[in-house]
N, C-alpha and C positions, 0 to 999 in steps of 0.2 A: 741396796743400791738403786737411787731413781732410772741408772740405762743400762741395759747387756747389750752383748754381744757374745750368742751363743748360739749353739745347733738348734735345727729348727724342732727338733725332739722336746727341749726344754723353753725356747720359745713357745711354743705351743702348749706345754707344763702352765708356766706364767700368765698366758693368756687367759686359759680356763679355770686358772685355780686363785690365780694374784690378783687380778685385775691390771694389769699389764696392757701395753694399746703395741704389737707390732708397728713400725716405721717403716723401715728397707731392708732389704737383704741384700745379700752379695748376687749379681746378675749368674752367679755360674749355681747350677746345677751342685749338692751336697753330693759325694761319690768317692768310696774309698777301696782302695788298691792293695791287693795282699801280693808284698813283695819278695820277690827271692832272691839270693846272688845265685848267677847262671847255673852254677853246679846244681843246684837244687828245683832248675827249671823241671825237669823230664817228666818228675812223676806228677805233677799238677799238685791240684790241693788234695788227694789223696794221699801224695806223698810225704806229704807234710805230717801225715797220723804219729808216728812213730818219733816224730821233733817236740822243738818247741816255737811258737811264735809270739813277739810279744809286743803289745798292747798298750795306752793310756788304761789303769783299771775301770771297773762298770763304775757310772750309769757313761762310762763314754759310747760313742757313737760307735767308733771302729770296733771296742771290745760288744757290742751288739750285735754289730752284721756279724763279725766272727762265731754269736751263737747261733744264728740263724744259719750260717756256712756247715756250721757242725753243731745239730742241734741233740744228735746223741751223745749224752756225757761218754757213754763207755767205747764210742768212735771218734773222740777227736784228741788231736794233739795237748800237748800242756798248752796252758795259757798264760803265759807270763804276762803281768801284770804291774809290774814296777815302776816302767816307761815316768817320765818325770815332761817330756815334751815329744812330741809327735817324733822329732829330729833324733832321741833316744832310740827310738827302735832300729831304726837307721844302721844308727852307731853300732849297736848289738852285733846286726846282720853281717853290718861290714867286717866287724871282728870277731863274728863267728857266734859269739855267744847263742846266739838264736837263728834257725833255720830263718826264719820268715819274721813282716811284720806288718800289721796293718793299718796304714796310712790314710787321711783325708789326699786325695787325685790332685791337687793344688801342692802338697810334698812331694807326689811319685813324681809328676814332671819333673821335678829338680835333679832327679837319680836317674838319668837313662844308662846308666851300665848295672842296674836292676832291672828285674825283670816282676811287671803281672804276669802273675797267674789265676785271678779272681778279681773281678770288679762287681763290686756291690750293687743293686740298685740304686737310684736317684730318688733324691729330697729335695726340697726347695733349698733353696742358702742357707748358709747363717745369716741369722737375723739381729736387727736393732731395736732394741724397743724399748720401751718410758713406761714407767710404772704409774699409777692412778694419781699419784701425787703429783706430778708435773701438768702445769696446765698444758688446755687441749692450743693456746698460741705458740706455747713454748714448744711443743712436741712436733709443729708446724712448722716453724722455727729451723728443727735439729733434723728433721727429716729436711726439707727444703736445702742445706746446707750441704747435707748428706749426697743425694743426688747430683748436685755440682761440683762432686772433689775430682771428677776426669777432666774437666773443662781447666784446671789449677795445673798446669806443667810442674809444681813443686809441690802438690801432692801425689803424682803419679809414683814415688817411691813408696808411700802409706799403702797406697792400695795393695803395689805389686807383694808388699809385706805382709798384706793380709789377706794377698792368694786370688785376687779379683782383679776385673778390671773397671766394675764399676758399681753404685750401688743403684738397685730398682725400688721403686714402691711393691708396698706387699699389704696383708690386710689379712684380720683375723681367720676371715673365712680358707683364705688361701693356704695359711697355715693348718689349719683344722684337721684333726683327729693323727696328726705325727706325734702326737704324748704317747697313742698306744703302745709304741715300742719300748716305754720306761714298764710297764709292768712286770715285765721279764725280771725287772731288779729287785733284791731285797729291801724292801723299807716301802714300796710302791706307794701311797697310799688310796686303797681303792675306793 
């Protein structure tokens, strides 16, 4: 594909590896929310050992911080991995199937009768970016476009749908060295 729009883990992947030029990100701050329903509040994410919580599978972002959360295999919960859309784990939680689940913060807002119990550190946004094939006018072009979709009252539903309120300039360097968290994954290549 000549554009993504992906975590800044894999953006930053593409940059260093594809030839890839970052564009914009989302102005909000990347941060993911491991959620519980109430009953499951008390014990924190200790309490969660003995569950399961479930996940987009790896190289996702949320199943990442969840290893850095519990970076001892023989100390942490199951990791369910199934999840088909962020909104999937959700669903689980609500109906029991899974104690917990770990969300990008742009979903947990939508659920306040869930409860954090863990918030991950902060990454830059998801980001937009044009692959080496796209001229450098054209990439001008779709970023410059990009940056004025708040100013558009009838794109204000695109954005809210893609969990932002607006998009920023970003730059190689900005994004730099957020791939190291893909080594963790099987396939890495180092």
């Amino acid at each position: 594909s000549d554009f993504t729009f992906e975590e800044v883990i894999f953006a930053d992947f593409r940059a260093q590896r594809q030839g890839y030029s970052p564009l914009v990100r989302v102005a909000e701050p990347t941060q993911f929310s491991l959620l519980v329903s109430p009953e499951n509040e008390a014990g924190g994410t200790r309490g969660l050992l003995a569950g399961n919580i479930v996940s987009m599978p790896s190289p996702s972002l949320g199943y990442l911080f969840l290893g850095e959360l519990y970076p001892n295999p023989i100390a942490q919960p199951e990791i369910v991995s199934n999840a088909q859309t962020w909104k999937d784990g959700v669903d689980m939680v609500f109906a029991q199937e899974a104690m917990a689940t770990m969300v990008p913060q742009f979903i947990a807002e939508q659920y306040p009768n869930l409860v954090s119990v863990h918030q991950s550190r902060s990454l830059p946004g998801r980001t937009f970016s044009a692959s080496g094939k796209v001229p450098a006018d054209v990439r001008k072009s779709v970023a410059d476009a990009m940056l004025k979709l708040q100013d558009n009252p009838e794109m204000i539903d695109v954005l809210t749908e893609l969990g932002t309120t607006r998009f920023v300039p970003t730059t190689k360097a900005e994004i730099a060295g957020n791939e190291r968290m893909l080594r963790r994954v099987f396939g890495y290549p180092k």
